[in-house]
C-alpha positions as CSV (number, residue, x, y, z in Angstrom):
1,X,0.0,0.0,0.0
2,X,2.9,2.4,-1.0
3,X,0.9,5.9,-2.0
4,X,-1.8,5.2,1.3
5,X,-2.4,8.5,3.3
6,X,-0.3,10.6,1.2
7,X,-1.2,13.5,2.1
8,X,-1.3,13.1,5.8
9,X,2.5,14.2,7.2
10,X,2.0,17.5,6.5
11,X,-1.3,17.9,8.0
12,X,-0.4,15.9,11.0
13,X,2.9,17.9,12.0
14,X,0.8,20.9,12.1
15,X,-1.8,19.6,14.0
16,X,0.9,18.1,16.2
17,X,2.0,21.2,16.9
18,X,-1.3,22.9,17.2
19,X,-1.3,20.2,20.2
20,X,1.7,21.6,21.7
21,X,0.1,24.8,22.0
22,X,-2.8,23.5,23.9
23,X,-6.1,22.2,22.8
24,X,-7.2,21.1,26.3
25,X,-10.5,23.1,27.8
26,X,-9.6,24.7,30.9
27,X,-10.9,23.1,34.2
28,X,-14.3,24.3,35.2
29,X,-12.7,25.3,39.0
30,X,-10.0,27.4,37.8
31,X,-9.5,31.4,36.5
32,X,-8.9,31.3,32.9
33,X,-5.1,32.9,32.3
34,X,-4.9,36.1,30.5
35,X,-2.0,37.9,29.8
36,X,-1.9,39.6,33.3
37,X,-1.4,36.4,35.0
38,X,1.8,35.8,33.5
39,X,5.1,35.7,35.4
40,X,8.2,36.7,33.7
41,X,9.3,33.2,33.6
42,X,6.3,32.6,31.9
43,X,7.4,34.7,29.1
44,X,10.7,34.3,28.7
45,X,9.8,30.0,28.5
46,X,6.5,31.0,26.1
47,X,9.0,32.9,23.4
48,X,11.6,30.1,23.9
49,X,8.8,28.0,23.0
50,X,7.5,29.3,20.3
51,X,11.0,29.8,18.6
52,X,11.2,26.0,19.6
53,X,7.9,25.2,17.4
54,X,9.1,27.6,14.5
55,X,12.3,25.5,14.1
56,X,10.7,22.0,14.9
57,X,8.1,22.8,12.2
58,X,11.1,24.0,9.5
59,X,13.0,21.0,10.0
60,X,15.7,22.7,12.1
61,X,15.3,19.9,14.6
62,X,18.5,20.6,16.5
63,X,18.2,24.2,17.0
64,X,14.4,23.3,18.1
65,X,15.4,21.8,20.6
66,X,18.2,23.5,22.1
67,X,15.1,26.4,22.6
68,X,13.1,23.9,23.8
69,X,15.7,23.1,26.6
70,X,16.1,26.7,27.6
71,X,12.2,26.7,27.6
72,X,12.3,24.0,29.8
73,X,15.0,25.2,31.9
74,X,12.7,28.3,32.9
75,X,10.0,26.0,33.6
76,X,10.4,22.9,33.6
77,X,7.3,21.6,33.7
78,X,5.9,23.5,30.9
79,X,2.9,21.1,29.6
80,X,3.3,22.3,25.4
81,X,6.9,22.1,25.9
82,X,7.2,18.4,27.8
83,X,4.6,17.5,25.1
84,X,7.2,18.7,22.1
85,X,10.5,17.4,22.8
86,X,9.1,14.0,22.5
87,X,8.2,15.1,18.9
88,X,11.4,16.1,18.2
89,X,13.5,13.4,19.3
90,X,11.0,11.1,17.5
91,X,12.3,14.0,14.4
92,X,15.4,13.1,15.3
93,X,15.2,9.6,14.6
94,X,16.2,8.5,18.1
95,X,13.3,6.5,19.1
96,X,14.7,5.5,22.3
97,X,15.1,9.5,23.7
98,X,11.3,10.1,22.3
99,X,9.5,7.2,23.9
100,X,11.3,8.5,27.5
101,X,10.3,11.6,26.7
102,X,6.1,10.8,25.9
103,X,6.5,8.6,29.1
104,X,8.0,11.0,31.5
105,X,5.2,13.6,29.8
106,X,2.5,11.5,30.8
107,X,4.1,11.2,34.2
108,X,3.3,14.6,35.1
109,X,0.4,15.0,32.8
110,X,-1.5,11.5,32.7
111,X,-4.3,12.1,31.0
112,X,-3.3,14.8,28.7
113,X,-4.7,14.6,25.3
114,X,-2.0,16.1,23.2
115,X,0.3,14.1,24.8
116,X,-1.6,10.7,24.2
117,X,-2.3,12.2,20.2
118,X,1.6,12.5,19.7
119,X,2.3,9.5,21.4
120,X,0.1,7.5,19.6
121,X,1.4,9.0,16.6
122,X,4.8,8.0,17.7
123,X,3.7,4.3,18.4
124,X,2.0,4.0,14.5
125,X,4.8,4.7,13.3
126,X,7.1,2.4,15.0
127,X,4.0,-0.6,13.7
128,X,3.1,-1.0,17.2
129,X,-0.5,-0.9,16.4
130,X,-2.1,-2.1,19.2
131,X,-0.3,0.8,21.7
132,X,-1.2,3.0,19.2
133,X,-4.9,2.3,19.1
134,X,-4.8,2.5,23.3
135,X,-3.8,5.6,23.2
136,X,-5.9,7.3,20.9
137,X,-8.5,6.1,22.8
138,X,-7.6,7.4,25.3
139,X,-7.7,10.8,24.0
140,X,-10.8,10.7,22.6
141,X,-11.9,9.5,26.0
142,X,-10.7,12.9,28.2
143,X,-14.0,15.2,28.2
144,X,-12.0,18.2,28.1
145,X,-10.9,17.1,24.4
146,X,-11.0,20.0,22.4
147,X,-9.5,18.4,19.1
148,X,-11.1,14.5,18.0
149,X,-10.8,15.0,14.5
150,X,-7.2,15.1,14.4
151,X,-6.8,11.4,16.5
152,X,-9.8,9.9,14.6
153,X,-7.7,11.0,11.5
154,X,-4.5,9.2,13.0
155,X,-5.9,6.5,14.6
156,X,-7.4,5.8,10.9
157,X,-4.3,5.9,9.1
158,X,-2.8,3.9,12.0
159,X,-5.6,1.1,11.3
160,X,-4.9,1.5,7.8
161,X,-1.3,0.8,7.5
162,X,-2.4,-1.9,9.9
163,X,-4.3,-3.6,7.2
164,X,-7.4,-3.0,9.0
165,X,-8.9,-1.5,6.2
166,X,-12.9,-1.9,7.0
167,X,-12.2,-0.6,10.6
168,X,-10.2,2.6,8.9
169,X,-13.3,3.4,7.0
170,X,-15.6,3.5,9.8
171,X,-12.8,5.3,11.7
172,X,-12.1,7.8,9.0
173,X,-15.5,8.6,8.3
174,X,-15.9,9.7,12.2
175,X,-13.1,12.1,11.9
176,X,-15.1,13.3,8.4
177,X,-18.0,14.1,10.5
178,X,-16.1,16.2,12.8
179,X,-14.3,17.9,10.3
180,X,-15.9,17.7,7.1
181,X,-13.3,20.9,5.5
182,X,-10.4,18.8,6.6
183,X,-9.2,18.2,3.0
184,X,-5.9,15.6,4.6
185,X,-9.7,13.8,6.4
186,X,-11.3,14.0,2.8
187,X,-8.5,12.3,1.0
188,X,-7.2,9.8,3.4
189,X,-11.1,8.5,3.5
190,X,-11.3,8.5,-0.1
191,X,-8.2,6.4,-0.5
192,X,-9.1,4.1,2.2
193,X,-12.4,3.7,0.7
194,X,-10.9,3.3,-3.2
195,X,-9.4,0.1,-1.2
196,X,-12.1,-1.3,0.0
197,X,-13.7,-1.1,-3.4
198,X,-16.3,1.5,-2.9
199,X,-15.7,3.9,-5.9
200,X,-18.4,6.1,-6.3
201,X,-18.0,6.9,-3.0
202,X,-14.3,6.9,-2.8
203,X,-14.5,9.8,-5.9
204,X,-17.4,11.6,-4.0
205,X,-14.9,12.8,-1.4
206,X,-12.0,13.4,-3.3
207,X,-13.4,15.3,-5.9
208,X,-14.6,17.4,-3.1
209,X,-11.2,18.4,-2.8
210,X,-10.0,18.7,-6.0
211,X,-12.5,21.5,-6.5
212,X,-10.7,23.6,-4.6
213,X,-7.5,24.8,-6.6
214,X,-6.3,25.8,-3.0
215,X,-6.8,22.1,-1.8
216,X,-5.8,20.2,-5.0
217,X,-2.0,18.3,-4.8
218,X,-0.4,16.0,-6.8
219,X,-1.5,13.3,-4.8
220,X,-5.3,14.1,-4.1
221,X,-4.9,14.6,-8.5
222,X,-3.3,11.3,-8.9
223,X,-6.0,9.7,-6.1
224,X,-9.1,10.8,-8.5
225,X,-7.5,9.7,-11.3
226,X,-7.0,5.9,-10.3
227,X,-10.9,6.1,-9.5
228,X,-12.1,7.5,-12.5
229,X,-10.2,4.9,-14.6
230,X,-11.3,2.3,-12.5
231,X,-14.4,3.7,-12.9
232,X,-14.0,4.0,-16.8
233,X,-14.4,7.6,-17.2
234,X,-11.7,8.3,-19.8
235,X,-12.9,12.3,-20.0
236,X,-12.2,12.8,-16.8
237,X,-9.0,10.6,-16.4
238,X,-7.9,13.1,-19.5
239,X,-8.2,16.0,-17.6
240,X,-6.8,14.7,-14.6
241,X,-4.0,13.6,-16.3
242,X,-3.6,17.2,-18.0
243,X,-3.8,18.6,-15.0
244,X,-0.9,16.6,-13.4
245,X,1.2,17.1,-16.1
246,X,0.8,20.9,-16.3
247,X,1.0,21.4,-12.3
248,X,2.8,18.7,-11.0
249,X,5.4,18.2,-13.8
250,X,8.0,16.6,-11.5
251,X,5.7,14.7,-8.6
252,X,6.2,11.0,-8.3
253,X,2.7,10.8,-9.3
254,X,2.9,12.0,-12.7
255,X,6.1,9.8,-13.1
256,X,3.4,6.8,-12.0
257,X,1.4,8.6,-14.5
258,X,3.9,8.2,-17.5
259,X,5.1,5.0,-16.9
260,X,1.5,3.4,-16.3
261,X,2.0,2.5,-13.1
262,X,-1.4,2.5,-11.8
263,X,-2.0,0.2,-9.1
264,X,1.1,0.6,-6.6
């Protein structure tokens, strides 16, 4: 299943890091923080973090977190920051460093979301499905949840690349409800569903995208195409094809494309 959830990474680094800066509903006995509140350590650690998620989302993993450290060394119990360096060791590619870090997160924030989200994230992607499906759940179990699409949306692709393909749909098509202008939802659903061998409905939500010149990619392109020419519709596999040539002249999709590779 080599082109599956293609256009998920992007979307899910930047909802990874919209975790990091805090999703989670406020308890109901507390003041809600303003700016007043805030100590100078508080921000001093908040611009160190942010310069932190500037870099991390860049790719400058190293310099991210070096900021992340001095955040941390201001407070070191910063909840977005804890939550982050595991996401950038995981960056990293030391696997070891990033599954401390989600642990010791949790440590001091059990039932935090984000935390779960990133660290199920993290467990996908080592094909440790059945830790990664735990701890989805488990964020979509906390009340104060502000943000399910984005772990129905994971925990989907995780079932996916799992081979649980029927389970993805149903998955999938949750995060779809919640999030219906989520174009990475709309695609990954469509793909899931061109699978399972439900076409019509499999172009239904991909051509949804590709409506949207601001939404259309290479991949979401290249997606459509495979279900109209399943589908026989040669008019429409023309202009997709057009399309992927003119826009996308370089993408491995259009080299698929030219070489007739259409089933990888």
């Amino acid at each position: 299943m080599k082109r599956l959830l293609t256009v998920l990474a992007a979307a899910m680094a930047a909802w990874m890091l919209a975790g990091c800066a805090g999703t989670t509903a406020p308890a109901a006995n507390r003041e809600i923080k303003t700016d007043s509140d805030q100590t100078d350590a508080d921000r001093r650690a908040g611009i160190r973090l942010e310069l932190a998620q500037g870099y991390f989302s860049r790719g400058q993993y190293t310099t991210a977190l070096d900021e992340l450290k001095q955040a941390l060394m201001v407070k070191p119990d910063m909840r977005e920051a804890v939550n982050l360096r595991g996401l950038i060791y995981a960056a990293m590619g030391d696997n070891g460093l990033a599954e401390e870090a989600f642990r010791r997160a949790l440590a001091v924030y059990p039932n935090d979301p984000d935390t779960l989200h990133n660290y199920g994230w993290f467990m996908c992607q080592q094909q440790r499905w059945a830790t990664a499906d735990s701890l989805f759940d488990q964020a979509l179990s906390q009340s104060t949840y502000r943000a399910p699409a984005r772990t129905f949306l994971a925990k989907g692709v995780c079932e996916a690349r799992a081979g649980r393909l029927l389970v993805a749909e149903k998955t999938l098509s949750r995060a779809f409800e919640l999030d219906p202008g989520s174009p990475a939802i709309a695609v990954n659903l469509s793909e899931v569903l061109f699978r399972n061998g439900e076409l019509e409905r499999a172009r239904f939500y991909v051509k949804r995208v590709n409506a949207l010149p601001e939404q259309a990619n290479a991949q979401s392109l290249w997606l459509q195409l495979r279900i109209e020419r399943r589908l026989d519709n040669r008019n429409a596999v023309d202009d997709l094809s057009l399309q992927l040539r003119r826009k996308h002249p370089q993408s491995p999709e259009t080299q698929s494309l030219d070489a007739g590779r259409f089933d990888e």
